[in-house]
PAKOLRO-467360 format. One record per atom (N, C-alpha, C): atom name; x, y, z. Coordinates in Angstrom, 2 decimals, padded with zeros to 5 digits. Atoms other than C-alpha are relative to their C-alpha. Layout:
N
   site      east     north        up
     CA         X         Y         Z
...
END
This chain:
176
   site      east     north        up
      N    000.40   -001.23    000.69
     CA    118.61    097.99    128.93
      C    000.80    000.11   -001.30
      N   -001.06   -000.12    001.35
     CA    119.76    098.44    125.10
      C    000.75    001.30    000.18
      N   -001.06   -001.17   -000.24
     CA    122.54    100.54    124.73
      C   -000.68    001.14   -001.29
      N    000.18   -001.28    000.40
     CA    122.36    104.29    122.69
      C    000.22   -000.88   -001.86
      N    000.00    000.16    002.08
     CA    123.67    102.40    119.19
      C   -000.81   -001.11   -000.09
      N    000.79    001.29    000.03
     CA    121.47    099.29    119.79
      C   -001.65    000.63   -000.65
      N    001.14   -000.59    000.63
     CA    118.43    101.85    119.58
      C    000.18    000.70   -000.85
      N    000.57   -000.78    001.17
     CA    119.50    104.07    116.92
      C    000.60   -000.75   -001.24
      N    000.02    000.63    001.27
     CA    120.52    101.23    114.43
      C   -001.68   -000.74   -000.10
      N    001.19    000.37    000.37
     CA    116.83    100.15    115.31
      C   -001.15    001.26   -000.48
      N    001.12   -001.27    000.94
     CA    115.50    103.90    114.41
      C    000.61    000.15   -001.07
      N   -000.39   -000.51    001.35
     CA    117.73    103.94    111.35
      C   -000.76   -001.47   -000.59
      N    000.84    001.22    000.82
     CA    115.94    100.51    110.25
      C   -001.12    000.12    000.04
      N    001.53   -000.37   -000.49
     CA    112.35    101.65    111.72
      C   -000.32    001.49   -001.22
      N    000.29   -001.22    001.11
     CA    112.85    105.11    109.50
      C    000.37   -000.40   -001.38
      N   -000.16    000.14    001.09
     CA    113.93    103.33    106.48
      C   -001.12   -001.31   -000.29
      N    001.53    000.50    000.25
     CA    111.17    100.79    106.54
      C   -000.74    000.76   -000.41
      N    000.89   -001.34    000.03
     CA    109.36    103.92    106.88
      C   -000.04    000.21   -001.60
      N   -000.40   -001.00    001.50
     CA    110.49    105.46    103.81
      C   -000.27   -001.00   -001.24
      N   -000.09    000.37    001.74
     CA    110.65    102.49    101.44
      C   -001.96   -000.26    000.40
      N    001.91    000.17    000.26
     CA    106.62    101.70    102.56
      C   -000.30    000.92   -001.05
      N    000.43   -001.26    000.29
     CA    105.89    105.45    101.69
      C    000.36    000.33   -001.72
      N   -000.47    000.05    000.90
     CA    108.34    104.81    098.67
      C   -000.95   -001.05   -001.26
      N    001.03    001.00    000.40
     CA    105.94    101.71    097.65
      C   -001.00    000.55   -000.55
      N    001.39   -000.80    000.06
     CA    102.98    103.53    098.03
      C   -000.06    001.16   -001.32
      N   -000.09   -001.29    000.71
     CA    104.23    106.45    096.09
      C   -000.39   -000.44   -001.53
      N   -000.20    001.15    001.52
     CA    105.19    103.55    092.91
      C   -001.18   -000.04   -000.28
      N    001.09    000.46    000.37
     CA    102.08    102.35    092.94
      C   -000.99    001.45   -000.50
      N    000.89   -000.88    000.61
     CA    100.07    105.48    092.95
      C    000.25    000.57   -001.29
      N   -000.32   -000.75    001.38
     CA    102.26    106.89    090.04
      C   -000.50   -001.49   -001.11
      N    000.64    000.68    000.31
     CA    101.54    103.46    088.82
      C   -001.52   -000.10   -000.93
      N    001.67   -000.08    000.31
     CA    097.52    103.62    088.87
      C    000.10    001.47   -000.80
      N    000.26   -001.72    000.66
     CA    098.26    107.57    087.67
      C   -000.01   -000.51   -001.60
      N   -000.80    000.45    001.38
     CA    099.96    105.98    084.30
      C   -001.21   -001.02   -000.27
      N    001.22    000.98    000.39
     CA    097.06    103.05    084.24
      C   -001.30    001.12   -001.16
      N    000.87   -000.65    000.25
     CA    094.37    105.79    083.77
      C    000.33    001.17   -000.71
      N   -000.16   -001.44    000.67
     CA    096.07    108.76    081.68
      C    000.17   -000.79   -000.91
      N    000.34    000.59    001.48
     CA    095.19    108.01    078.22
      C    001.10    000.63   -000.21
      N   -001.30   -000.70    000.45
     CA    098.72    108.63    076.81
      C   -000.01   -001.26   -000.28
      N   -000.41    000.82    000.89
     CA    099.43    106.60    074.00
      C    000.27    000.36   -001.31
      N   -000.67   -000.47    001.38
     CA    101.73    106.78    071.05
      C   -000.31   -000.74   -000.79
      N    000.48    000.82    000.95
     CA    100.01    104.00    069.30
      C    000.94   -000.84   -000.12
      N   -001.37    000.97    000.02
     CA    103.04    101.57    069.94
      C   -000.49   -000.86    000.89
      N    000.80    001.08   -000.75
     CA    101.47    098.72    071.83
      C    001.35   -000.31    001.10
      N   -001.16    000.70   -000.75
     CA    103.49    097.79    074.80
      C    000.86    001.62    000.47
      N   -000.42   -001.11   -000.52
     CA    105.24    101.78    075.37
      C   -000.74    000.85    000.85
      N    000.02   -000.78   -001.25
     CA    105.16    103.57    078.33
      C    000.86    000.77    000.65
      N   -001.08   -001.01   -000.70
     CA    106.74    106.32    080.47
      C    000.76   -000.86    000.90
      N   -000.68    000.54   -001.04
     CA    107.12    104.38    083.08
      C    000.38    001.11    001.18
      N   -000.28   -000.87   -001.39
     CA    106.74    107.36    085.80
      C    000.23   -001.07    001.48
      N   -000.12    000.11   -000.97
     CA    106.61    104.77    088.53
      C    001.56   -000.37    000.48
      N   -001.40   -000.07    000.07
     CA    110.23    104.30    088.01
      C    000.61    000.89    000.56
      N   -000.79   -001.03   -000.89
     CA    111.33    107.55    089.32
      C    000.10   -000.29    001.51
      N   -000.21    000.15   -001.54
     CA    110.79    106.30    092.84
      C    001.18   -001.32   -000.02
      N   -000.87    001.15    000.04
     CA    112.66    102.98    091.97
      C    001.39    000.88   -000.20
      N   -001.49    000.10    000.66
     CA    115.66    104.49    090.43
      C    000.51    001.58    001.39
      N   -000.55   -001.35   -001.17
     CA    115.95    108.00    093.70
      C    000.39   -001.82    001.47
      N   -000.57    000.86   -000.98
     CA    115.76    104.58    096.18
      C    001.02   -000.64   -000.46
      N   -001.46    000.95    000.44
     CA    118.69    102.77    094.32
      C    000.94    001.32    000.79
      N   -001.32   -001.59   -000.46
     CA    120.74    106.23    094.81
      C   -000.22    000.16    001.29
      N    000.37   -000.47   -001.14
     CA    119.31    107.01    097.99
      C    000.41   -001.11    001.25
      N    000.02    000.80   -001.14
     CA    118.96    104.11    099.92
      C    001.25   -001.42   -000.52
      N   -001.01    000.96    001.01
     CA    120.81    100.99    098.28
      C   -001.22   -001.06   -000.55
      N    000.96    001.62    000.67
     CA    119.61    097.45    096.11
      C   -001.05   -000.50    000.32
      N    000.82    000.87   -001.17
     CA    118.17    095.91    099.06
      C   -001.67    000.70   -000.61
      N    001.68   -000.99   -000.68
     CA    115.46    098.85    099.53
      C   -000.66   -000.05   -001.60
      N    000.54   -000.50    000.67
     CA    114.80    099.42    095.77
      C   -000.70   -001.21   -000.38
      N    000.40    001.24    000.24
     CA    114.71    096.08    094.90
      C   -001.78   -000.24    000.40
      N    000.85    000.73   -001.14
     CA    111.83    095.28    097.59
      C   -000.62    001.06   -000.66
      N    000.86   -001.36    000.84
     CA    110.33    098.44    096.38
      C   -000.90    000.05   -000.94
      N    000.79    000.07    001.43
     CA    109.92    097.65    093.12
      C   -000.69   -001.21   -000.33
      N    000.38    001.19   -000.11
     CA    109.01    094.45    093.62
      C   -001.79   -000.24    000.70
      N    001.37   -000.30   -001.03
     CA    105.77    095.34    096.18
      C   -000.62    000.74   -001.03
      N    000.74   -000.72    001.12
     CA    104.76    097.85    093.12
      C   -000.37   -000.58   -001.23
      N    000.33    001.09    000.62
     CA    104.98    095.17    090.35
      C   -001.13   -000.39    000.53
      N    001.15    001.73    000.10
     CA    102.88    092.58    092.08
      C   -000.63    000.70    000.69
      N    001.16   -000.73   -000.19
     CA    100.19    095.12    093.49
      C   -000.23    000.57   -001.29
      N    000.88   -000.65    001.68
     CA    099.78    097.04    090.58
      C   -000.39   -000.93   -001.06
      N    000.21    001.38    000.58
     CA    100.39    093.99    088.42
      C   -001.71   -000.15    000.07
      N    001.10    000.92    000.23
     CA    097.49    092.37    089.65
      C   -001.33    000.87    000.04
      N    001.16   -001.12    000.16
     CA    095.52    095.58    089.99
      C   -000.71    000.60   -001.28
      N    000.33   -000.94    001.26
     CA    095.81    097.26    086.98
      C    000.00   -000.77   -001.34
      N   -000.18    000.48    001.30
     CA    097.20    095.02    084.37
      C   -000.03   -001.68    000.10
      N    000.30    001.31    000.22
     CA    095.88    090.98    085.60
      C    001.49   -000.44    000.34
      N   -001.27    000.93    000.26
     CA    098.65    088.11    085.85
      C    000.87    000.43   -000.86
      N   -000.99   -000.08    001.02
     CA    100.39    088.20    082.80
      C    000.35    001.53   -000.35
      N   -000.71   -001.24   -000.01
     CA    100.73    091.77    082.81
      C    001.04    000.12    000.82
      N   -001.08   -000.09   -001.03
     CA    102.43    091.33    086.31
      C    001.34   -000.87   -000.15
      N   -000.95    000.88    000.63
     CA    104.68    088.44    084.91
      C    001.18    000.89   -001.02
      N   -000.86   -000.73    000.68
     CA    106.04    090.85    082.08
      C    000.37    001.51    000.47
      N   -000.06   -001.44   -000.47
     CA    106.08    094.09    083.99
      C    001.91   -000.64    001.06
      N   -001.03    000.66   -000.52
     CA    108.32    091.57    086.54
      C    001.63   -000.30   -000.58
      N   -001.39    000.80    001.30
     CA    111.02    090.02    083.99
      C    000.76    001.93   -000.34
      N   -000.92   -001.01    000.19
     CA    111.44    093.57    083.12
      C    000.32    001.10    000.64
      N   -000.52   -001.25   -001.59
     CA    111.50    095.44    086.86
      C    001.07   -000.31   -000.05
      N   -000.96    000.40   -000.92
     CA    113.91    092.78    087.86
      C    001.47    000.18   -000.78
      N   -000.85    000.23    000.46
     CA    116.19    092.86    084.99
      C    000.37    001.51   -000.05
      N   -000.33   -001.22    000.15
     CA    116.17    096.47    084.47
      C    000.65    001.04    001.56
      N   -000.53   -000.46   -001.09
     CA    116.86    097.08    088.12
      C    001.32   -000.64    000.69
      N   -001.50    000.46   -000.29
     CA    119.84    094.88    088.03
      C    001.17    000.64   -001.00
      N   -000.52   -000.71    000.80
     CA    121.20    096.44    085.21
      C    000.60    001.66    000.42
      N   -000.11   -001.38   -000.89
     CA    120.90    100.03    086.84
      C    000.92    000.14    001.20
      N   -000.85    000.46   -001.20
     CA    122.67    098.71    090.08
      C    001.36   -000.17   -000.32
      N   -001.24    000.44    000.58
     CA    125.67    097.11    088.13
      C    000.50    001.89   -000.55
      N   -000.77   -001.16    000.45
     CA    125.87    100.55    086.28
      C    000.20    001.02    000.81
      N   -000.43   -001.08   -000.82
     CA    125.73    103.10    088.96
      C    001.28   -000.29    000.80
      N   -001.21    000.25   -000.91
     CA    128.30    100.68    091.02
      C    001.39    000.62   -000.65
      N   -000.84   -000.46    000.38
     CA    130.41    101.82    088.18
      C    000.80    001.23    000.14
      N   -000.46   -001.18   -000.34
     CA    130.49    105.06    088.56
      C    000.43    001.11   -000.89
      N    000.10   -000.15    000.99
     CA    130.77    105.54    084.89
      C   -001.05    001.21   -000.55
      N    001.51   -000.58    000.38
     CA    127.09    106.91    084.22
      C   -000.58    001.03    001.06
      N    000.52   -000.76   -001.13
     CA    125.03    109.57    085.89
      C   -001.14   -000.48   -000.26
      N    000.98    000.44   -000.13
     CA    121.83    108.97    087.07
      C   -001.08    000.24   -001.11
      N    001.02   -000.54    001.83
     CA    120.19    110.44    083.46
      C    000.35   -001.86   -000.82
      N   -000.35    001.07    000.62
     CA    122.55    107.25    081.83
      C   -000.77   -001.17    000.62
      N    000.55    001.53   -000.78
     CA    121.57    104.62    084.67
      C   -001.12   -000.32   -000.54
      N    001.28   -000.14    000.27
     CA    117.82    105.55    083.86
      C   -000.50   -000.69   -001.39
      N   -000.14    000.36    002.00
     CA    118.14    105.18    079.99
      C    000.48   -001.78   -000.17
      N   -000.29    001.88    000.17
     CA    120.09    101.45    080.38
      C   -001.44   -000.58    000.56
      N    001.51    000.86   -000.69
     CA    116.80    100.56    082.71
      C   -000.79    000.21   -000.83
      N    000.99   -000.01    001.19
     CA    114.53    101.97    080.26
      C    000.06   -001.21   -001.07
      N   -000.47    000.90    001.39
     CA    116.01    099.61    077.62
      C   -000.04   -001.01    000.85
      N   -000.42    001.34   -000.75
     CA    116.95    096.96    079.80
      C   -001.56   -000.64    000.53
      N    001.29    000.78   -000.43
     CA    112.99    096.75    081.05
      C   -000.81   -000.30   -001.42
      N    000.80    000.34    001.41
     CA    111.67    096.48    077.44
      C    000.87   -001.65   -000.66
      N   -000.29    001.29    000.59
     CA    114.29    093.74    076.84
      C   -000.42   -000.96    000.46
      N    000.49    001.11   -000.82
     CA    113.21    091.79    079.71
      C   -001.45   -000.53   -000.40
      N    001.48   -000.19    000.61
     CA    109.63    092.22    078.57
      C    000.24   -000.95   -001.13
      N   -000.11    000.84    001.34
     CA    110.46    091.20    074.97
      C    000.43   -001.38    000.01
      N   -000.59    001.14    000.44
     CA    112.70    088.29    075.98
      C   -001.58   -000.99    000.48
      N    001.34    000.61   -000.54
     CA    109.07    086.83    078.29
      C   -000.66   -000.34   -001.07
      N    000.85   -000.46    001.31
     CA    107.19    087.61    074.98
      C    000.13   -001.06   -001.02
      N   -000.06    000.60    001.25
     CA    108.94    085.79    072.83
      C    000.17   -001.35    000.68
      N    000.52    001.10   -000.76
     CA    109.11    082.80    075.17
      C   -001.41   -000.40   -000.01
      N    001.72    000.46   -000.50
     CA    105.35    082.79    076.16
      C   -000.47   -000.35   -001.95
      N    000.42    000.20    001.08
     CA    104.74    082.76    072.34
      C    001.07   -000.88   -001.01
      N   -000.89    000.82    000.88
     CA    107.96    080.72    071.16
      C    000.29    000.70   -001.11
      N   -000.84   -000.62    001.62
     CA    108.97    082.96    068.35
      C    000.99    000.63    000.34
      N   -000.79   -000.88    000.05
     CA    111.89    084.81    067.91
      C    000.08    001.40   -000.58
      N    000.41   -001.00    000.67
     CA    110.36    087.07    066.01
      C   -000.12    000.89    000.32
      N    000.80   -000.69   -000.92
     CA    108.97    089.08    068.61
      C    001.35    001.36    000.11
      N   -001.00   -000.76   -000.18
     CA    112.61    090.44    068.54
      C    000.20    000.96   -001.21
      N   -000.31   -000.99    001.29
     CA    111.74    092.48    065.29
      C   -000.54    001.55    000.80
      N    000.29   -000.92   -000.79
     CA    109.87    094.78    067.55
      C    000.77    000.64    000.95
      N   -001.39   -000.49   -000.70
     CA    113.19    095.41    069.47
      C    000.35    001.41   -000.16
      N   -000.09   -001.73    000.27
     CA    114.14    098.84    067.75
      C   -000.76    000.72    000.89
      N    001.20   -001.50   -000.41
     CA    110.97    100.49    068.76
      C   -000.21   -000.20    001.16
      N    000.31   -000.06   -001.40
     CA    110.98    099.71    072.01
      C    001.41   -000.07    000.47
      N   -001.04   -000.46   -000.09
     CA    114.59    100.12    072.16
      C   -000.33    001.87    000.06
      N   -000.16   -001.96    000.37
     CA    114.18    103.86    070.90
      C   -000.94    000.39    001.30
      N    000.79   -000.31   -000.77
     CA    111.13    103.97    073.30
      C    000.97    000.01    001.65
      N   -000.48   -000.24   -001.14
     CA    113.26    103.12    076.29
      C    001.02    001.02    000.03
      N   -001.02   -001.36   -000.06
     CA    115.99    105.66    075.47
      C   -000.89    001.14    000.42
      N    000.94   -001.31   -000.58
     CA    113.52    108.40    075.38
      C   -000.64   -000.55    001.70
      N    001.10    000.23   -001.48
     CA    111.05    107.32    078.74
      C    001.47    000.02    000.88
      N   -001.17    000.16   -000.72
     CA    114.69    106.47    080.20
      C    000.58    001.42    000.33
      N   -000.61   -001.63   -000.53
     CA    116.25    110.09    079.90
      C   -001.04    000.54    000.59
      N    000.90   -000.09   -000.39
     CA    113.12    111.31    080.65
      C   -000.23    000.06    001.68
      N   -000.24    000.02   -001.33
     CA    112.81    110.02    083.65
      C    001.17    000.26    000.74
      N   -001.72   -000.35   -000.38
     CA    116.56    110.17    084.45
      C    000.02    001.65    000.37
      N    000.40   -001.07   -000.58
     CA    115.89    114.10    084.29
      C   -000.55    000.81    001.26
      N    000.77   -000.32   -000.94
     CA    113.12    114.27    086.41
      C    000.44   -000.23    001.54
      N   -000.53   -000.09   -001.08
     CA    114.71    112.29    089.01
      C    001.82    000.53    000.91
      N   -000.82   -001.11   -000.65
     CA    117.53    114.23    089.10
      C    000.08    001.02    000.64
      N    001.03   -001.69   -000.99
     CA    115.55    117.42    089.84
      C   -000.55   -000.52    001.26
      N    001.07    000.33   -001.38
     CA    113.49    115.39    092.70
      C    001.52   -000.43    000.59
      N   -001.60   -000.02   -001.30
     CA    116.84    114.22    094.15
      C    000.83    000.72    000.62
      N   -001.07   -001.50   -000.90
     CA    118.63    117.37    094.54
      C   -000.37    000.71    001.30
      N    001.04   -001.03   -000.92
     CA    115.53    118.75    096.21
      C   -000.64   -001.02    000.98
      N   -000.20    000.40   -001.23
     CA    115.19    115.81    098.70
      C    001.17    000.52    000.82
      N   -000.94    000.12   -000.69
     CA    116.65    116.38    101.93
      C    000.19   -001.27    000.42
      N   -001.03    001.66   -000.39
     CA    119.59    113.71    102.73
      C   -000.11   -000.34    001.17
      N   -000.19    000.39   -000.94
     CA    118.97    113.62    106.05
      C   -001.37   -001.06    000.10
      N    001.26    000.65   -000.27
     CA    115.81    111.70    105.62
      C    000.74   -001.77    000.11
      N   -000.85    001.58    000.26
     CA    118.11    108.64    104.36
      C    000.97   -000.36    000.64
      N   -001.01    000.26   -000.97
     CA    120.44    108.94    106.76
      C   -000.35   -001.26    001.11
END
């Protein structure tokens, strides 16, 4: 017969499965929301990036592991849903880099979750740009840097905001 902590380290792994599915699901739909709302600043390549707010409450919430996997299941569904291969290729380069970036900086302890947000913002446009200028061999590609620099500062606080407000107003016991 399993013992009392044998089953509730398998309901704290059974409820956090739980949560990052639900967390998945959530990405993606904000995802497809952002596909279909005509919002465009006429900057080719900028975006809010709402599905981020679920990526960057599971880094805080849960740890790496979960967001990681998270963001990773929302990439390569939406990817191939909304924006083909090579959309999912550069959406990728700049989940993965921007969500390592975010990780390193919260471990610090330095930044609040407004700052973390803002380095990922930037940090997923670089990843993007560096793909970019690979797939096309120029370096050039890095003149467009600024504006999608400035773009990730803004979408970055932005979001950083928002999921500050949605984090307060989760309850913690869900992540427990």
């Amino acid at each position: 017969m399993p013992s009392a902590t044998n089953r509730s380290k398998r309901t704290n792994r059974t409820k956090r499965l739980a949560i990052s599915a639900m967390f998945a699901a959530l990405a993606l739909i904000f995802s497809y929301v952002e596909a279909i709302i005509p919002f465009s600043v006429g900057i080719p390549g900028v975006k809010l990036g709402i599905a981020n707010l679920v990526v960057i409450i599971a880094l805080y919430e849960m740890n790496f592991r979960y967001a990681f996997t998270i963001n990773i299941i929302r990439i390569l569904v939406a990817g191939l849903l909304f924006n083909g291969l090579f959309g999912a290729v550069y959406s990728l380069s700049g989940g993965i880099l921007s969500l390592v970036i975010m990780w390193i900086l919260k471990k610090t302890d330095w930044f609040s979750m407004i700052g973390v947000s803002m380095a990922g913002g930037v940090a997923h446009n670089i990843g993007q740009l560096l793909i970019a200028a690979a797939v096309v061999s120029n370096l050039r590609m890095f003149l467009y840097f600024p504006i999608l620099m400035f773009s990730g500062i803004v979408s970055g606080i932005a979001i950083g905001v928002v999921a500050c407000v949605i984090d307060e107003k989760l309850p913690k016991y869900l992540f427990q």
